[in-house]
C-alpha positions as CSV (number, residue, x, y, z in Angstrom):
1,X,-34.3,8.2,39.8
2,X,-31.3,5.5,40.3
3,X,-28.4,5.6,38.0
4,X,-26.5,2.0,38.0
5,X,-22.9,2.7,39.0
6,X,-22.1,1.5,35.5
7,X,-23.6,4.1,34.1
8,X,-21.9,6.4,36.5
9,X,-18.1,5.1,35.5
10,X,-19.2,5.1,32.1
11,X,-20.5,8.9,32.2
12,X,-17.0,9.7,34.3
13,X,-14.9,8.6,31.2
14,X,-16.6,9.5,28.4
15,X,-13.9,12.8,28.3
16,X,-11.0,10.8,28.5
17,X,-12.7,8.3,26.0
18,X,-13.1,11.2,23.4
19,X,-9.5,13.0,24.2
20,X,-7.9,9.4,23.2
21,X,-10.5,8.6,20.1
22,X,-9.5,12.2,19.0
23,X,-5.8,11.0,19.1
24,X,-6.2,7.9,17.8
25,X,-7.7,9.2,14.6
26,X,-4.9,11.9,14.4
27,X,-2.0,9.2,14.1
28,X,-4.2,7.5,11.8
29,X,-4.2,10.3,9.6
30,X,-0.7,10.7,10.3
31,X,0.4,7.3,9.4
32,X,-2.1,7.3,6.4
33,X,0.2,10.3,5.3
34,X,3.3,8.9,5.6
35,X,2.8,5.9,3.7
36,X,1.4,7.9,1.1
37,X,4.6,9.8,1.0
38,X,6.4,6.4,1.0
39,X,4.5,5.1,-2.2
40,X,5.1,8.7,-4.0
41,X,9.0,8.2,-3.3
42,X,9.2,4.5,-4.2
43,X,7.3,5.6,-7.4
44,X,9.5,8.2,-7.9
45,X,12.4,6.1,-7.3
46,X,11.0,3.6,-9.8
47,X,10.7,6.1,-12.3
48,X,14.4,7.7,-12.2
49,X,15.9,3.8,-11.9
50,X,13.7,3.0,-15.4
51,X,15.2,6.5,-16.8
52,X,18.7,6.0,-16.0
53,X,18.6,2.3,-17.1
54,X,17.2,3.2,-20.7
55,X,19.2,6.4,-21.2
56,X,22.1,6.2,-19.7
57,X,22.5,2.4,-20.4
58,X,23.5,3.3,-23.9
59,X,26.9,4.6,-22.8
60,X,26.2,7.9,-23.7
61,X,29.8,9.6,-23.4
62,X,28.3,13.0,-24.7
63,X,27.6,15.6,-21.7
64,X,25.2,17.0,-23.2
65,X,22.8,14.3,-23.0
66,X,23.9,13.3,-19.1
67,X,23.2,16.6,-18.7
68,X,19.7,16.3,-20.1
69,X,18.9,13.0,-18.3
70,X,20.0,14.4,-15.0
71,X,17.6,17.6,-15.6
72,X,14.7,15.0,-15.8
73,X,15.4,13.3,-12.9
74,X,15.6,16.5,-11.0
75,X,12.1,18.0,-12.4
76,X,10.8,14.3,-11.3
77,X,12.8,14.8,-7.4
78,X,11.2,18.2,-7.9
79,X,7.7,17.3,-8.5
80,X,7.7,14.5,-5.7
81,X,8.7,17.2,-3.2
82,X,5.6,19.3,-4.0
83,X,3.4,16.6,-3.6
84,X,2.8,14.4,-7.0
């Protein structure tokens, strides 16, 4: 039996065809990851400009509650870095 030389290149390729589909899906999961990490940090960043805007916007002069407000936007820094 005959095999049509397109059948031939296409059978000669298939392994680079699957090494770069395999890489292609890997970035793809890649960039899907970064821009998940981008929307966490713009949320976070959302959430720590709303907190210092309300609370600190009342010119608080007492440390005490600087002190307090800055502790929340850590534990929020915090809980971004471990993913939510």
């Amino acid at each position: 039996m005959e095999t049509s030389p397109f059948l031939e290149t296409l059978l000669s390729q298939s392994a680079l065809v699957v090494f770069m589909g395999f890489v292609a899906y890997t970035l793809w999961k890649k960039l899907e990851d970064a821009l998940n990490k981008k929307d966490l940090m713009a949320e976070a960043l959302i959430k720590i400009t709303m907190l210092w805007e309300e609370r600190y916007s009342k010119e608080s002069q007492d440390d005490r509650e600087n002190k307090v407000i800055l502790k929340e936007i850590l534990d929020i820094i915090k809980s971004m870095k471990n993913g939510g």
